[in-house]
Residue frames as qw, qx, qy, qz and C-alpha x, y, z in Angstrom:
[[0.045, -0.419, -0.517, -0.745, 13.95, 0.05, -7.41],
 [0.177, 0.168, 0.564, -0.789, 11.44, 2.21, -5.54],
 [0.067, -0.187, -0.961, -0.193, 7.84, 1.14, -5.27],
 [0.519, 0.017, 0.282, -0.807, 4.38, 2.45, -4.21],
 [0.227, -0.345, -0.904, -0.109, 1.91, 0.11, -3.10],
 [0.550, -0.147, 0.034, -0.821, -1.91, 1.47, -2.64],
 [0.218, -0.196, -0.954, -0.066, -4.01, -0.91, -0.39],
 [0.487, -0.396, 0.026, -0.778, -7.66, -0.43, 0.76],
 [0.090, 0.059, -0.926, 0.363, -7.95, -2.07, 4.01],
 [0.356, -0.667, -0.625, -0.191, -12.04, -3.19, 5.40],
 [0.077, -0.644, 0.113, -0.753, -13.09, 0.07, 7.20],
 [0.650, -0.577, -0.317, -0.379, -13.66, 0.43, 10.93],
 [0.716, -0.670, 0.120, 0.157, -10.87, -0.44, 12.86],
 [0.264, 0.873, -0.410, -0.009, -7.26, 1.25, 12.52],
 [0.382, -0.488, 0.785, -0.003, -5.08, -1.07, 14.35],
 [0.835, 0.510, 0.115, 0.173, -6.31, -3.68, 10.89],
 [0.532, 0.836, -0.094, 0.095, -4.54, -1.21, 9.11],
 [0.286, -0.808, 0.502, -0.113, -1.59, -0.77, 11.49],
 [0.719, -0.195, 0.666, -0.048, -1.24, -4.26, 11.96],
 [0.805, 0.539, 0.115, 0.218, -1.13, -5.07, 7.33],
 [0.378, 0.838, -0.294, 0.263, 1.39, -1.90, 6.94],
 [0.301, -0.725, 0.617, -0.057, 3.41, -3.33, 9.86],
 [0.895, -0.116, 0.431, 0.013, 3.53, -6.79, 8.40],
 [0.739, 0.632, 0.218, 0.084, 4.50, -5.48, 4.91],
 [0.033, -0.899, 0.391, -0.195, 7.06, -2.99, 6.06],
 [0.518, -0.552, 0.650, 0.059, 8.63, -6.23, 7.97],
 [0.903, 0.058, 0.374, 0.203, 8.90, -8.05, 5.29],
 [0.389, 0.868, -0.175, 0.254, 10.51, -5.34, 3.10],
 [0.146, -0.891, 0.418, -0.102, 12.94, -4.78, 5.89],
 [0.756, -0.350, 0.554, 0.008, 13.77, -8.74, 6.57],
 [0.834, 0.423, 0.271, 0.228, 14.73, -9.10, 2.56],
 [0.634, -0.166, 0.262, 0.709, 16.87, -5.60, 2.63],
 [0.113, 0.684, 0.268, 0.669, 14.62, -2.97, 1.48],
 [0.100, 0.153, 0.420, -0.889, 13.84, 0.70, 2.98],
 [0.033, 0.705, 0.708, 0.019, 10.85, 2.00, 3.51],
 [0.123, 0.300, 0.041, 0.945, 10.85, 5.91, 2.09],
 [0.401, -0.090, 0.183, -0.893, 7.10, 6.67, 3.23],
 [0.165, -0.468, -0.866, -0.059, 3.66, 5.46, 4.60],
 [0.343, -0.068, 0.058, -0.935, 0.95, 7.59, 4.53],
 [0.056, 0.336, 0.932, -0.122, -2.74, 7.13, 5.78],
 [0.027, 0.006, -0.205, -0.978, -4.97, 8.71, 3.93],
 [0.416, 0.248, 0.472, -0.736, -8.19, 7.56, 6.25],
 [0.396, 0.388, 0.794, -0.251, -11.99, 5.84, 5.14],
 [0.299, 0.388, -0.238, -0.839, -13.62, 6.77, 1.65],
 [0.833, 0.414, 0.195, -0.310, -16.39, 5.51, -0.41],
 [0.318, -0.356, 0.710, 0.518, -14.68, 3.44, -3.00],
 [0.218, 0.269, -0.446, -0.825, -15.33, 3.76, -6.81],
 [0.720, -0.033, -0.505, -0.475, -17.95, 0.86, -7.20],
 [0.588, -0.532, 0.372, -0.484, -18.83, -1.89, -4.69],
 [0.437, 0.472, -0.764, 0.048, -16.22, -4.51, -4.38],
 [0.952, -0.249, -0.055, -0.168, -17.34, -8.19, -3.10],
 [0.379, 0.490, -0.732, 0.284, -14.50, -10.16, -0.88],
 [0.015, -0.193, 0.854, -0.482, -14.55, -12.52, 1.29],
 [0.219, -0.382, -0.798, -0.412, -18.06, -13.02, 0.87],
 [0.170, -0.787, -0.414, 0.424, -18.72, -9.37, 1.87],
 [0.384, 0.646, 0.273, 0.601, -19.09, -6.96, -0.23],
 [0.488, -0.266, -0.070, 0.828, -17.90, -3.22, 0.36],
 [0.368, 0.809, 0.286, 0.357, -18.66, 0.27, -0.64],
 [0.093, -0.954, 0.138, -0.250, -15.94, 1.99, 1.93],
 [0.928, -0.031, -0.216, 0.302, -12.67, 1.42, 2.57],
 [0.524, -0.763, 0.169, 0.339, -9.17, 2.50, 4.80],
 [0.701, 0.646, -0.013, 0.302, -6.75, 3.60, 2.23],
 [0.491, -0.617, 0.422, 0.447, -2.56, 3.46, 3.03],
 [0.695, 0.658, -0.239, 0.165, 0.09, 3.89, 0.52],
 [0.748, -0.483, 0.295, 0.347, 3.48, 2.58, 1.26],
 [0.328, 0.899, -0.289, -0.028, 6.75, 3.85, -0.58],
 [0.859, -0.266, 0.384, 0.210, 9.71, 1.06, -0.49],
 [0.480, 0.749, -0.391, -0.234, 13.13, 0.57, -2.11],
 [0.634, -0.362, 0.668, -0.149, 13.47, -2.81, -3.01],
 [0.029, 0.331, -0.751, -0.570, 14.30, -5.58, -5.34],
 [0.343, 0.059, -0.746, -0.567, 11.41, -7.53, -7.64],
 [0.594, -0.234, -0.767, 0.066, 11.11, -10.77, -5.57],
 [0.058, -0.237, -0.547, 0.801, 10.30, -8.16, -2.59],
 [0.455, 0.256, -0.039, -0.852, 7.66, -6.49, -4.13],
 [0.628, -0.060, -0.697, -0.342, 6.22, -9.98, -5.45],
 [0.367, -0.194, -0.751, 0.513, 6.29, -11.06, -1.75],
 [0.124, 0.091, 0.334, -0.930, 4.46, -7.69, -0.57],
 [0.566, 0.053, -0.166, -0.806, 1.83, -7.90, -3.28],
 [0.537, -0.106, -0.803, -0.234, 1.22, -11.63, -2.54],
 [0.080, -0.230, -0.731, 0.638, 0.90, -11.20, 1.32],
 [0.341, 0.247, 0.247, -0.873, -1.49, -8.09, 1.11],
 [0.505, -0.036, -0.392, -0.768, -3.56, -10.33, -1.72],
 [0.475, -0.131, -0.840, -0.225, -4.04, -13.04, 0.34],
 [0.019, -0.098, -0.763, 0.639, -4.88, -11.59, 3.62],
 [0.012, 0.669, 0.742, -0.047, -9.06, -11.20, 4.18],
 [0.118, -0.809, -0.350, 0.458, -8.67, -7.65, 5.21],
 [0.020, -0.394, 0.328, 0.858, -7.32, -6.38, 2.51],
 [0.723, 0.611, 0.137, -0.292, -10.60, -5.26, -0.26],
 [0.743, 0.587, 0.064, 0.314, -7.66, -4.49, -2.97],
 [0.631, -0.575, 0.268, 0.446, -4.21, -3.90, -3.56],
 [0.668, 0.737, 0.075, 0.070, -1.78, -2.47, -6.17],
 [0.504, -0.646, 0.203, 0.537, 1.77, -1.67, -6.62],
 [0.627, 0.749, 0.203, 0.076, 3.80, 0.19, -8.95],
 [0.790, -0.026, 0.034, 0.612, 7.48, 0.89, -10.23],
 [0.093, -0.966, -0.101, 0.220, 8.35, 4.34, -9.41],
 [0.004, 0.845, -0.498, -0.195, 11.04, 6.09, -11.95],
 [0.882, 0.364, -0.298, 0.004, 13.51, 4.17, -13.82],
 [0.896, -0.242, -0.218, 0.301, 16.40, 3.63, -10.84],
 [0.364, 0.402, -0.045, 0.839, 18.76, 6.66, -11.32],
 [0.368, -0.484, -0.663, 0.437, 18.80, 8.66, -8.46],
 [0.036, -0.193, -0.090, 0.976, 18.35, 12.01, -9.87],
 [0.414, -0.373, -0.592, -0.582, 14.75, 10.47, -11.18],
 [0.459, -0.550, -0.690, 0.100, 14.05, 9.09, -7.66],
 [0.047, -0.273, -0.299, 0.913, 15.35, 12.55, -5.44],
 [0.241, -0.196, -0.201, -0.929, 12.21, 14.00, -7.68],
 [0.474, -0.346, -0.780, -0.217, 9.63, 12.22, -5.82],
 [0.224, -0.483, 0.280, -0.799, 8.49, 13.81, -3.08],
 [0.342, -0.061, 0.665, -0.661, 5.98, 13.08, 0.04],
 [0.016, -0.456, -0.853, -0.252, 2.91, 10.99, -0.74],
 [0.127, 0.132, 0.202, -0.962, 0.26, 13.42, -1.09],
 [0.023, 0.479, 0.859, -0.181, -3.40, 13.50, -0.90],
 [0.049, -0.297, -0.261, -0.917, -5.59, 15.94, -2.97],
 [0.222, 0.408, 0.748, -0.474, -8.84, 16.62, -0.65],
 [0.033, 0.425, 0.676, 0.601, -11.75, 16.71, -2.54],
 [0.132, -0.209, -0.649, 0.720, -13.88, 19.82, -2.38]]
């Protein structure tokens, strides 16, 4: 099944980010998924101000990751990224219903800029 996971990483330092999306990506690859796309779509105020770690937030590093893999992979992704510190929040969802002439319609991750 293909997946999208959205994670906001604590702002300030890319190689964080580099260093979550390369941990998740290996674990996707070491169970037997691909990885269709990762996109970084860079530092933004986030919707309300979100306490972790016992530090609270109001900006964060936002990555989206794009995987085809099976359940117990994607239970494995979303448990790593909830337990590391640096990640504020995480999310993932089931893209399409498995049939590849639903999934060919998916395209690039894209990013609307706000103006």
């Amino acid at each position: 099944m293909l997946y999208e996971t959205i994670g906001i990483v604590r702002p300030g330092n890319l190689a964080e980010v580099k260093e979550i999306v390369l941990t998740a990506g290996q674990l996707i690859l070491r169970q037997g998924g691909v990885i269709r796309d990762v996109a970084n779509w860079g530092t933004f105020m986030l919707p309300r101000a979100v306490s972790r770690s016992q530090t609270r937030y109001t900006k964060g590093h936002y990555f989206v990751l794009r995987y085809d893999a099976g359940i117990k992979t994607h239970q494995a992704v979303s448990s790593t990224l909830r337990v590391d510190p640096r990640v504020i929040r995480s999310g993932g969802v089931k893209l399409g219903d498995g049939k590849l002439e639903t999934l060919s319609k998916f395209g690039p991750v894209l990013w609307k800029q706000m103006e």
